[in-house]
PDBQT receptor file of N, H, CA, C and O in Angstrom, charges set to zero:
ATOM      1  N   UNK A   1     103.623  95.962 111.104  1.00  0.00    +0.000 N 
ATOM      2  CA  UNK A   1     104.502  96.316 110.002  1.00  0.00    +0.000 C 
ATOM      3  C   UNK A   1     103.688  96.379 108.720  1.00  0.00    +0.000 C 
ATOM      4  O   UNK A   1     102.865  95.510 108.434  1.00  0.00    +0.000 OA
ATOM      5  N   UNK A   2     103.982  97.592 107.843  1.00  0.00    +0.000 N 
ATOM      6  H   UNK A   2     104.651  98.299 108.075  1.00  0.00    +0.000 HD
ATOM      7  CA  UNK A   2     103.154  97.614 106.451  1.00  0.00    +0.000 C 
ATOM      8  C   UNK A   2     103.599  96.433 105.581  1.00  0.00    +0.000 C 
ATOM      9  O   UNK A   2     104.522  95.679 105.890  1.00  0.00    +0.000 OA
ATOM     10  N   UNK A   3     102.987  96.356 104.657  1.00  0.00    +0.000 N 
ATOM     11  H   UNK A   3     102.238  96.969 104.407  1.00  0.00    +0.000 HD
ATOM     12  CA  UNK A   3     103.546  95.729 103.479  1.00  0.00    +0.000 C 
ATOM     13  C   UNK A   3     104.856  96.050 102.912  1.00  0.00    +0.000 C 
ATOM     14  O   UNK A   3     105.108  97.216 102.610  1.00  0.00    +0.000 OA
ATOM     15  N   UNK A   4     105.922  94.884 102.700  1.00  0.00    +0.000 N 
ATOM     16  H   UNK A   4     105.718  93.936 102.946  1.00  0.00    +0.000 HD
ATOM     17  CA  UNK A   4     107.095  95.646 102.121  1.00  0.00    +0.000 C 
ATOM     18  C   UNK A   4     107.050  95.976 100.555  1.00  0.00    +0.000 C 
ATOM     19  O   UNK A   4     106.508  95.305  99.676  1.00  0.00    +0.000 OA
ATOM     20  N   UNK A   5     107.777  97.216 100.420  1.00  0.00    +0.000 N 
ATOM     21  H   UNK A   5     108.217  97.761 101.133  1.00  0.00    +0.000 HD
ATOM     22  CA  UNK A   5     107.420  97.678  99.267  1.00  0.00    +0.000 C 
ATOM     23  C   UNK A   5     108.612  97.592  98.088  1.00  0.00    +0.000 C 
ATOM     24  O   UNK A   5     109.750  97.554  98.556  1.00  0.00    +0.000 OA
ATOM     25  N   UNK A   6     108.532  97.564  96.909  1.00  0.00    +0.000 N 
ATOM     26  H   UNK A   6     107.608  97.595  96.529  1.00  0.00    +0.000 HD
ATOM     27  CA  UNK A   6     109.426  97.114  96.063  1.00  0.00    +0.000 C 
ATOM     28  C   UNK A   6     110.172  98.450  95.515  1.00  0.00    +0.000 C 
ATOM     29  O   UNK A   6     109.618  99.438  95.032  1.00  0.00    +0.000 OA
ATOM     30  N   UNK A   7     111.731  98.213  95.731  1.00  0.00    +0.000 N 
ATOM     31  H   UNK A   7     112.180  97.410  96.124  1.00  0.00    +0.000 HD
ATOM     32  CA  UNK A   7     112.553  99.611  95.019  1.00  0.00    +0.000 C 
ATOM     33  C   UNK A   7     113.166  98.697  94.020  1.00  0.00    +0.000 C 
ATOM     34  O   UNK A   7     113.333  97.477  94.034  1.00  0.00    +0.000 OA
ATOM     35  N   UNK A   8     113.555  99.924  92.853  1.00  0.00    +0.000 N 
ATOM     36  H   UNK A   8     113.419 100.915  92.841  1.00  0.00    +0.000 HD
ATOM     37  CA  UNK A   8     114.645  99.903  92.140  1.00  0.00    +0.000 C 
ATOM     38  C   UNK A   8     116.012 100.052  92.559  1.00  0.00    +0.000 C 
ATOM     39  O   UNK A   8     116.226 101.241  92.793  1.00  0.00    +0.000 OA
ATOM     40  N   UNK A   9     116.760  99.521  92.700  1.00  0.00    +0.000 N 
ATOM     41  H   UNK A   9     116.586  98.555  92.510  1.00  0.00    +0.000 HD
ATOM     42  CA  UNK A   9     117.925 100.038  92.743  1.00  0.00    +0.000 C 
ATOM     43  C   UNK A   9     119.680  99.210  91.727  1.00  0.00    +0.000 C 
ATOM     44  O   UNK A   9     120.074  98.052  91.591  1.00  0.00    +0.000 OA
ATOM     45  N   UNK A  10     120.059 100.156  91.401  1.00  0.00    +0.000 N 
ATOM     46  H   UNK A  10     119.739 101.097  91.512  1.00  0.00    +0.000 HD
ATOM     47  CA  UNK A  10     121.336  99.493  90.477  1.00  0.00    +0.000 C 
ATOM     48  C   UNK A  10     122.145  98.596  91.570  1.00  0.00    +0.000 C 
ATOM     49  O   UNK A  10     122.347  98.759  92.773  1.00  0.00    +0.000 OA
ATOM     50  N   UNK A  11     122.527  97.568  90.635  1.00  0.00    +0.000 N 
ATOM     51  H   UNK A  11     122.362  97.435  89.658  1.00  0.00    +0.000 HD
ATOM     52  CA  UNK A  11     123.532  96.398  91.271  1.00  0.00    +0.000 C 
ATOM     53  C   UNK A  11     124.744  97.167  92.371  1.00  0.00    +0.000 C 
ATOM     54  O   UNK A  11     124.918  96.968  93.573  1.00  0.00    +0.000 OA
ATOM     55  N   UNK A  12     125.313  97.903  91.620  1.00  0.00    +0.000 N 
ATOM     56  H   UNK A  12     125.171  98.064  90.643  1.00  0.00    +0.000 HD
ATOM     57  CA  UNK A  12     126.546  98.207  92.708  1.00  0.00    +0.000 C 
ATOM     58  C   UNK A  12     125.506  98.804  93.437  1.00  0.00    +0.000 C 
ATOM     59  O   UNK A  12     125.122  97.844  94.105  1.00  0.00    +0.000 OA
ATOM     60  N   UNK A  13     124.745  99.825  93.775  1.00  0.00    +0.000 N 
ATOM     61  H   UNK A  13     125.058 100.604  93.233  1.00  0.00    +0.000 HD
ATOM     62  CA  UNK A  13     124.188 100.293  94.999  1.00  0.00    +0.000 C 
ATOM     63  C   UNK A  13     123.854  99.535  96.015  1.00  0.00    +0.000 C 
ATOM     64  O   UNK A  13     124.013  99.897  97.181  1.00  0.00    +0.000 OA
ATOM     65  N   UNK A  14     123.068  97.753  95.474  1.00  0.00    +0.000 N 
ATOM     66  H   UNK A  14     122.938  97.459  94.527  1.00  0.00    +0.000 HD
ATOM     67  CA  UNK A  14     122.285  96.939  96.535  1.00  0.00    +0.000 C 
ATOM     68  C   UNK A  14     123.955  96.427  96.753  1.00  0.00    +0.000 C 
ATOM     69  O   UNK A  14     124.187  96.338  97.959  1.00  0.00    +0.000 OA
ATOM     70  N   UNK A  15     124.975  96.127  96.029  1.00  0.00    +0.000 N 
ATOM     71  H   UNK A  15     124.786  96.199  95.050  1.00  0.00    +0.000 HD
ATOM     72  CA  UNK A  15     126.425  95.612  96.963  1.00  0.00    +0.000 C 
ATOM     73  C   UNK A  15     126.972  96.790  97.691  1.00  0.00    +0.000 C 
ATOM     74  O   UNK A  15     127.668  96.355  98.609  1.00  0.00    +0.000 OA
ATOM     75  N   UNK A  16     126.961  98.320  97.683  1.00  0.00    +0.000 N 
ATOM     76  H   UNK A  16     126.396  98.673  96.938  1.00  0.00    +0.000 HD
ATOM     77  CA  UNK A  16     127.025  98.909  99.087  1.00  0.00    +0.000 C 
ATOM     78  C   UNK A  16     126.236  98.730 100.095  1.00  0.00    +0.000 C 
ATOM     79  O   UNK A  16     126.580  98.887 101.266  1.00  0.00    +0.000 OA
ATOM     80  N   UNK A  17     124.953  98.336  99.659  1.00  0.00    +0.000 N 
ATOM     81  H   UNK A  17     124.673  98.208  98.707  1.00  0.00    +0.000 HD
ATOM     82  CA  UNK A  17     124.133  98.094 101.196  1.00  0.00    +0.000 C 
ATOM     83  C   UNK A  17     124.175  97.176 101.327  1.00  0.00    +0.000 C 
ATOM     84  O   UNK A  17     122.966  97.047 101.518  1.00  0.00    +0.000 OA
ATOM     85  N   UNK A  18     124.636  95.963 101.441  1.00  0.00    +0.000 N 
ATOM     86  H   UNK A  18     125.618  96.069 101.285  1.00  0.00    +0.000 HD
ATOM     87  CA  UNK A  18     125.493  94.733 101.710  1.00  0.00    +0.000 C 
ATOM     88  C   UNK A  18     126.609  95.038 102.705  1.00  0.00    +0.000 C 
ATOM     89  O   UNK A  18     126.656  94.590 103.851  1.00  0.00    +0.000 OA
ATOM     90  N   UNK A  19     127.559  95.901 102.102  1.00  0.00    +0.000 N 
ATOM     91  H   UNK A  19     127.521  96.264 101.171  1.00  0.00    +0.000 HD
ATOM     92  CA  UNK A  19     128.659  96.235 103.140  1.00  0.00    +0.000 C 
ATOM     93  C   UNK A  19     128.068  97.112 104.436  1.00  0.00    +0.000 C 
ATOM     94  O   UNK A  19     128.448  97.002 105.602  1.00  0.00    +0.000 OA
ATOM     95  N   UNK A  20     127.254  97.823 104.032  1.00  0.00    +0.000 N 
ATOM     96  H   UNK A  20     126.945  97.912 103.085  1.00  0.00    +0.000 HD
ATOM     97  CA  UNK A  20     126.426  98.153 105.479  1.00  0.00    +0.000 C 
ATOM     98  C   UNK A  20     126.049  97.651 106.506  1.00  0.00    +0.000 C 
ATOM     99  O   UNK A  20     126.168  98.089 107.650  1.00  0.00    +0.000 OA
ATOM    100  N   UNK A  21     125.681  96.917 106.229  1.00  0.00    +0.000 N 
ATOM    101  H   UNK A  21     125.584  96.562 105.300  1.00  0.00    +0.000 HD
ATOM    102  CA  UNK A  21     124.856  95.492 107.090  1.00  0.00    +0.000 C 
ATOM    103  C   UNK A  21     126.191  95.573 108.136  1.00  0.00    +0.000 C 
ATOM    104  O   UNK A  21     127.401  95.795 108.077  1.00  0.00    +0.000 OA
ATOM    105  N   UNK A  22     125.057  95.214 109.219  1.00  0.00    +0.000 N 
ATOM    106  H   UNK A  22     124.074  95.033 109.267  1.00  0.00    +0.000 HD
ATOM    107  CA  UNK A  22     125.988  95.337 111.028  1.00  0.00    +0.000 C 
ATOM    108  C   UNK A  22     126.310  94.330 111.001  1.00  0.00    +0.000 C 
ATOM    109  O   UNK A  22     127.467  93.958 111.198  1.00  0.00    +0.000 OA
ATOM    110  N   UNK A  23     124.747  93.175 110.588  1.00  0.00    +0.000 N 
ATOM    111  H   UNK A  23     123.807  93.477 110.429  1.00  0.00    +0.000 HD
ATOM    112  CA  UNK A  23     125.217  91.868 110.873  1.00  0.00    +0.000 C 
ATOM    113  C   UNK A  23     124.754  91.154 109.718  1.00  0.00    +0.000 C 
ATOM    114  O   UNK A  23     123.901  91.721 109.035  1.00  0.00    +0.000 OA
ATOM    115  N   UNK A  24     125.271  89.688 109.267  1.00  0.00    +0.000 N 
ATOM    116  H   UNK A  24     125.964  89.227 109.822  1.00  0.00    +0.000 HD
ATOM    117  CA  UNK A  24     124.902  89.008 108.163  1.00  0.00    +0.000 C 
ATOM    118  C   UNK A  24     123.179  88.763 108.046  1.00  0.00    +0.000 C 
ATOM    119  O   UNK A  24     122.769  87.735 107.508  1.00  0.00    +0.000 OA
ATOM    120  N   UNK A  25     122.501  89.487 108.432  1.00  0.00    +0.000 N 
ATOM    121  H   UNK A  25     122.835  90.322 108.870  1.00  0.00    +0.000 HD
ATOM    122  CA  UNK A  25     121.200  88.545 108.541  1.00  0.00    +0.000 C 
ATOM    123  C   UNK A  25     120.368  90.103 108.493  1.00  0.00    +0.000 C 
ATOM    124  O   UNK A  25     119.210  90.137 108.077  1.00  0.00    +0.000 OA
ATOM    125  N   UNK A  26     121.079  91.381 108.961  1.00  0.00    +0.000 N 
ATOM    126  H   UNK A  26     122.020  91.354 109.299  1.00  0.00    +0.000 HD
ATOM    127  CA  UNK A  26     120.793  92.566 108.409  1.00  0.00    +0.000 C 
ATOM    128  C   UNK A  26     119.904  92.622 107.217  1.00  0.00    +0.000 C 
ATOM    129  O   UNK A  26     120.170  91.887 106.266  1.00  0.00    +0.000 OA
ATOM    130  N   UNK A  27     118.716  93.538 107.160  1.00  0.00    +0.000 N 
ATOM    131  H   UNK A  27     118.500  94.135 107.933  1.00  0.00    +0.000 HD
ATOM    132  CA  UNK A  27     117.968  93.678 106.183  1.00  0.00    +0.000 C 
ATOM    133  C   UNK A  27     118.282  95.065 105.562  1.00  0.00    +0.000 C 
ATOM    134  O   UNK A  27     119.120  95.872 105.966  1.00  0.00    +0.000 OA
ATOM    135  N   UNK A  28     117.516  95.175 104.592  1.00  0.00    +0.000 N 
ATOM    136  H   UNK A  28     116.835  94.520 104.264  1.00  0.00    +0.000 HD
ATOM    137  CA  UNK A  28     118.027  97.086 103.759  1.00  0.00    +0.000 C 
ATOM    138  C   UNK A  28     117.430  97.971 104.707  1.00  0.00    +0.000 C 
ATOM    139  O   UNK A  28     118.019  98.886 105.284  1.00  0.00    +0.000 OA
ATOM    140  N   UNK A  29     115.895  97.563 104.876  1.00  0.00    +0.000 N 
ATOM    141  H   UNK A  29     115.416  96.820 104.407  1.00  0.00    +0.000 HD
ATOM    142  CA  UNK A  29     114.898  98.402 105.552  1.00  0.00    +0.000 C 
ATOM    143  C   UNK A  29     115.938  99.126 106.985  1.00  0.00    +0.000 C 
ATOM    144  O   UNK A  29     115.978 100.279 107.416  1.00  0.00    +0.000 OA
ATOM    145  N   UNK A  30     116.906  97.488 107.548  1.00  0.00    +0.000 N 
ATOM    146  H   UNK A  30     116.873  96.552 107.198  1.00  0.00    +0.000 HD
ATOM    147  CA  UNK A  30     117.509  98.395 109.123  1.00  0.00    +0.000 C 
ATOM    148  C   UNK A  30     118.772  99.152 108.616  1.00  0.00    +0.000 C 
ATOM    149  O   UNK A  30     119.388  99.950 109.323  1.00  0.00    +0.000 OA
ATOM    150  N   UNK A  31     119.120  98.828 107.298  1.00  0.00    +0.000 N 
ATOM    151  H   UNK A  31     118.620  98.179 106.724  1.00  0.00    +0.000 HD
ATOM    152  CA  UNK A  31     120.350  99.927 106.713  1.00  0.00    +0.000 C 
ATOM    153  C   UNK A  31     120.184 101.094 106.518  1.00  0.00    +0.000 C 
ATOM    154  O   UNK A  31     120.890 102.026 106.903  1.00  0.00    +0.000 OA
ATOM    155  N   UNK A  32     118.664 101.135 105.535  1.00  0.00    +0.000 N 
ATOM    156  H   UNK A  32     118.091 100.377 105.223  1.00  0.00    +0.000 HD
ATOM    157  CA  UNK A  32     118.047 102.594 105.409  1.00  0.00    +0.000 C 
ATOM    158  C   UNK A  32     117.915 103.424 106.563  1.00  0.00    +0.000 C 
ATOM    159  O   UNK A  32     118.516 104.475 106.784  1.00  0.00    +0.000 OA
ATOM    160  N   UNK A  33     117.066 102.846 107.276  1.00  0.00    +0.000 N 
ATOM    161  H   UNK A  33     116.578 101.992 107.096  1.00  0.00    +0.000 HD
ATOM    162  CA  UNK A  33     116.454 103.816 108.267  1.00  0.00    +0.000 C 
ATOM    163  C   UNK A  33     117.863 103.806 109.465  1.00  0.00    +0.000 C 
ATOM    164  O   UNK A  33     117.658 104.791 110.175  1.00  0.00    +0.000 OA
ATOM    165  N   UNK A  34     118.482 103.470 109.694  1.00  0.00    +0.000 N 
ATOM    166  H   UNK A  34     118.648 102.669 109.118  1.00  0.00    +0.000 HD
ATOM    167  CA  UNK A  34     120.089 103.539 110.267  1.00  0.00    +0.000 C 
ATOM    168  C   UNK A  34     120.721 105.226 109.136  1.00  0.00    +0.000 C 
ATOM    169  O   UNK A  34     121.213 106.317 109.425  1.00  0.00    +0.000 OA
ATOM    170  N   UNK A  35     120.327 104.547 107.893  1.00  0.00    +0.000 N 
ATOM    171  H   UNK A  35     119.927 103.661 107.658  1.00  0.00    +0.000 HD
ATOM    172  CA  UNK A  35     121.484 105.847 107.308  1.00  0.00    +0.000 C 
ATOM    173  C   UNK A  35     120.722 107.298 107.795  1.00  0.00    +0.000 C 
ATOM    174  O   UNK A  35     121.315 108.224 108.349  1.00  0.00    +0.000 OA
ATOM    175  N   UNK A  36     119.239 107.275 107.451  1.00  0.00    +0.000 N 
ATOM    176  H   UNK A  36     118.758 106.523 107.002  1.00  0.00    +0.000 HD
ATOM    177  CA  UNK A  36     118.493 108.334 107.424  1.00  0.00    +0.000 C 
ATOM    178  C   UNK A  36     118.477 108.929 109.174  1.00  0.00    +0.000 C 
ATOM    179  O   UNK A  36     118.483 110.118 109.493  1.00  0.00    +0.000 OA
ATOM    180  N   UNK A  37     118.460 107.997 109.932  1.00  0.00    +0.000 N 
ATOM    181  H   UNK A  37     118.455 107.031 109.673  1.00  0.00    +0.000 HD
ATOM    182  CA  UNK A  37     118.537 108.586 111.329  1.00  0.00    +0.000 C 
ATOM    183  C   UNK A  37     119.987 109.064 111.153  1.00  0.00    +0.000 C 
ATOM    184  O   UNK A  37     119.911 110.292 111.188  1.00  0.00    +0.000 OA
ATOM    185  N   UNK A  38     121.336 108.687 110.973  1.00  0.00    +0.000 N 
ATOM    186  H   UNK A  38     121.397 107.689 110.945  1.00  0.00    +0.000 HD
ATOM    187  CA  UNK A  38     122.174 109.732 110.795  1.00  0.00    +0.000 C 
ATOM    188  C   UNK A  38     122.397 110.469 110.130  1.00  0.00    +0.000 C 
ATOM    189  O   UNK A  38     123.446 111.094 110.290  1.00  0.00    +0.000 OA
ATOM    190  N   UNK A  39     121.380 110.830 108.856  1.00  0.00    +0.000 N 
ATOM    191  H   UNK A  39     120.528 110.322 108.726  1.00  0.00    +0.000 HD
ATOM    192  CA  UNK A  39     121.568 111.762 108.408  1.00  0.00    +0.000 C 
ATOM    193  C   UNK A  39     120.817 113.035 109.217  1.00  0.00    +0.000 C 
ATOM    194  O   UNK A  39     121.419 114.104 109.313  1.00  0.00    +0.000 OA
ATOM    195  N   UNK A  40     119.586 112.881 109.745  1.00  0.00    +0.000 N 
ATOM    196  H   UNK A  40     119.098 112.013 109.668  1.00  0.00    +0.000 HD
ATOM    197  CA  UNK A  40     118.915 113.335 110.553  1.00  0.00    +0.000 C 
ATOM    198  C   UNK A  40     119.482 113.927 111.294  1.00  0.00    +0.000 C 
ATOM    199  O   UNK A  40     119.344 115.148 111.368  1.00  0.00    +0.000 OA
ATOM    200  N   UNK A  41     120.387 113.168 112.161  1.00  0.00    +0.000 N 
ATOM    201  H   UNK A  41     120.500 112.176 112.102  1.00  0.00    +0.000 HD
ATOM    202  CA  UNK A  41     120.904 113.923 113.556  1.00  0.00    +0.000 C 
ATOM    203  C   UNK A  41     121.856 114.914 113.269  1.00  0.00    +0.000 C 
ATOM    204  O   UNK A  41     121.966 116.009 113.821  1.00  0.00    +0.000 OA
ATOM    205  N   UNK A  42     122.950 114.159 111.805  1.00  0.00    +0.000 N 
ATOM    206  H   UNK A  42     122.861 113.270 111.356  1.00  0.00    +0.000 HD
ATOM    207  CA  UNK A  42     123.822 115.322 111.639  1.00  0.00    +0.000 C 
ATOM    208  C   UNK A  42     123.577 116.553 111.020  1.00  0.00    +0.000 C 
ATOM    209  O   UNK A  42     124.396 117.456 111.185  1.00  0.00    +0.000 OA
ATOM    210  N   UNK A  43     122.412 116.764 110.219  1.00  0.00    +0.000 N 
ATOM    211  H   UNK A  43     121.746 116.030 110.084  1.00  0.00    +0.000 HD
ATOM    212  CA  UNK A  43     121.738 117.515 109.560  1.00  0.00    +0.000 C 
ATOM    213  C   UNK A  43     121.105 118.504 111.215  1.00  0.00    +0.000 C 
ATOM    214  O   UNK A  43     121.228 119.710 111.005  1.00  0.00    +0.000 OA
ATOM    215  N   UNK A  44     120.627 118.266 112.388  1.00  0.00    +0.000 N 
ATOM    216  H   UNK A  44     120.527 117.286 112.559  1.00  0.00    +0.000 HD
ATOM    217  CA  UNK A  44     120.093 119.072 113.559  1.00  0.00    +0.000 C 
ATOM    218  C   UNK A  44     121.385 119.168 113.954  1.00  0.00    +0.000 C 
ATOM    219  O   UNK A  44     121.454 120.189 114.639  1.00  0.00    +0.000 OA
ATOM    220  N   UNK A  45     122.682 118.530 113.870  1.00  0.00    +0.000 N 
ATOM    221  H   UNK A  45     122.626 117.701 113.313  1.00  0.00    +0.000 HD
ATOM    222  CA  UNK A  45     124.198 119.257 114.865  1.00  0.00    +0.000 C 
ATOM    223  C   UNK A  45     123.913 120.459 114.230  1.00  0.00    +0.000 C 
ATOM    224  O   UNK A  45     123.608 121.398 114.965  1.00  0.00    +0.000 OA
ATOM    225  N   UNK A  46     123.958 120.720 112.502  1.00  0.00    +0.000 N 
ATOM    226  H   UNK A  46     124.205 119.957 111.905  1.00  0.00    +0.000 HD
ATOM    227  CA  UNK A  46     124.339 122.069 112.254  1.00  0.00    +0.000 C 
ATOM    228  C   UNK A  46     123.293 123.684 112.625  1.00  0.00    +0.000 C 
ATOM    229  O   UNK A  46     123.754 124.793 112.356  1.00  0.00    +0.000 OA
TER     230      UNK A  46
């Protein structure tokens, strides 16, 4: 695993990726790359 790297992000944004989280112990890194693989796939349906 690389080094983790530091984002910006506004308060309400890091409390939607909070509600993301599958499970309480969920990190951003498995939220992100969760959103981006579905954006991925639905982006190849069309």
């Amino acid at each position: 695993m690389e080094d983790p790297a530091t984002i910006q992000v506004e308060k309400e944004t890091r409390k939607k990726l909070k509600e993301l989280r599958i499970t309480r112990r969920g990190t951003y890194d498995e939220i992100l790359n969760r959103l981006m693989k579905n954006a991925t796939d639905s982006k190849n349906k069309d």
